[in-house]
C-alpha positions in Angstrom: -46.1 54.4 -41.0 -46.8 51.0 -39.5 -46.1 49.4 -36.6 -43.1 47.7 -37.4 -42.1 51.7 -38.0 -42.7 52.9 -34.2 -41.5 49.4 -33.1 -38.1 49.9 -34.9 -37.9 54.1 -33.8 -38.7 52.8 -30.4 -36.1 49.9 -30.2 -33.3 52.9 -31.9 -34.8 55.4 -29.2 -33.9 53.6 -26.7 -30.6 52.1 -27.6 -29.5 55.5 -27.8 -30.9 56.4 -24.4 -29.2 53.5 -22.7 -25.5 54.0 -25.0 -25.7 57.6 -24.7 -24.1 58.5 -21.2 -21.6 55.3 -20.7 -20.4 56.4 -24.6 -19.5 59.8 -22.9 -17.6 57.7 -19.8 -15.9 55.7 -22.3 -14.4 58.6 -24.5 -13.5 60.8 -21.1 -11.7 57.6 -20.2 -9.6 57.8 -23.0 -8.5 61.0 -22.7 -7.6 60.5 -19.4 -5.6 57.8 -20.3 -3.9 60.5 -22.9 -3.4 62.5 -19.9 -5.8 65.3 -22.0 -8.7 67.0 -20.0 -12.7 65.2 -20.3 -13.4 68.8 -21.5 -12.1 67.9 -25.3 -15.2 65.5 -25.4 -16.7 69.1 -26.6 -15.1 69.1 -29.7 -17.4 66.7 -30.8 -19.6 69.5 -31.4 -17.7 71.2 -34.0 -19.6 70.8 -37.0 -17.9 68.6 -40.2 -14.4 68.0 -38.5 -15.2 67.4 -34.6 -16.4 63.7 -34.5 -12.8 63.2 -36.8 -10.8 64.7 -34.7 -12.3 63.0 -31.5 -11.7 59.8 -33.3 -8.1 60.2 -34.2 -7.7 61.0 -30.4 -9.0 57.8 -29.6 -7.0 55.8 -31.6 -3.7 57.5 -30.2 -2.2 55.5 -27.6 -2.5 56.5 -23.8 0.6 58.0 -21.9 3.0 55.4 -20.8 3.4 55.5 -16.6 1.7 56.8 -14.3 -0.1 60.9 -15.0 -2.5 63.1 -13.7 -5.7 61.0 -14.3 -3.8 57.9 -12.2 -1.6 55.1 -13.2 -1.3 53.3 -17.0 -3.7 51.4 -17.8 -1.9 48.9 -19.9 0.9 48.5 -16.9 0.7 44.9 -15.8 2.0 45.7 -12.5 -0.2 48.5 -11.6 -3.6 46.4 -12.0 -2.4 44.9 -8.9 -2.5 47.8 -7.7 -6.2 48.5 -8.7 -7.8 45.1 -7.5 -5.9 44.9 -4.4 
């Protein structure tokens, strides 16, 4: 391999390093908002049908007022709330 080779693994290397962790934040987040545990981000691991599942949650819409997790975030009235 070249060095446009290791250039390119290293430039994917570290995208993934960087994307990696606020990915996890992101998908927690959502299932927050769906009033579901951060734990379910596990089922990711379940080979051939986990990473479907997972996605299928995130396209669900959240819970509508305020749950466990804290208020809705698509509730115009309580991002005043939040910035105040």
């Amino acid at each position: 391999p070249g060095i446009i080779f290791w250039l390119s693994l290293g430039a994917v290397v570290l995208f993934w390093l960087v994307s990696f962790i606020p990915g996890i934040a992101v998908t927690v987040r959502r299932f927050h908002d769906q009033d579901l545990s951060g734990w379910m981000y596990l089922l990711n691991f379940i080979p051939s049908i986990g990473g479907l599942v997972v996605f299928v949650f995130m396209c669900l819409d959240g819970t509508r007022g305020i749950n466990r997790f804290g208020p809705d975030s698509k509730d115009p009235a309580a991002e005043a709330d939040i910035f105040a």
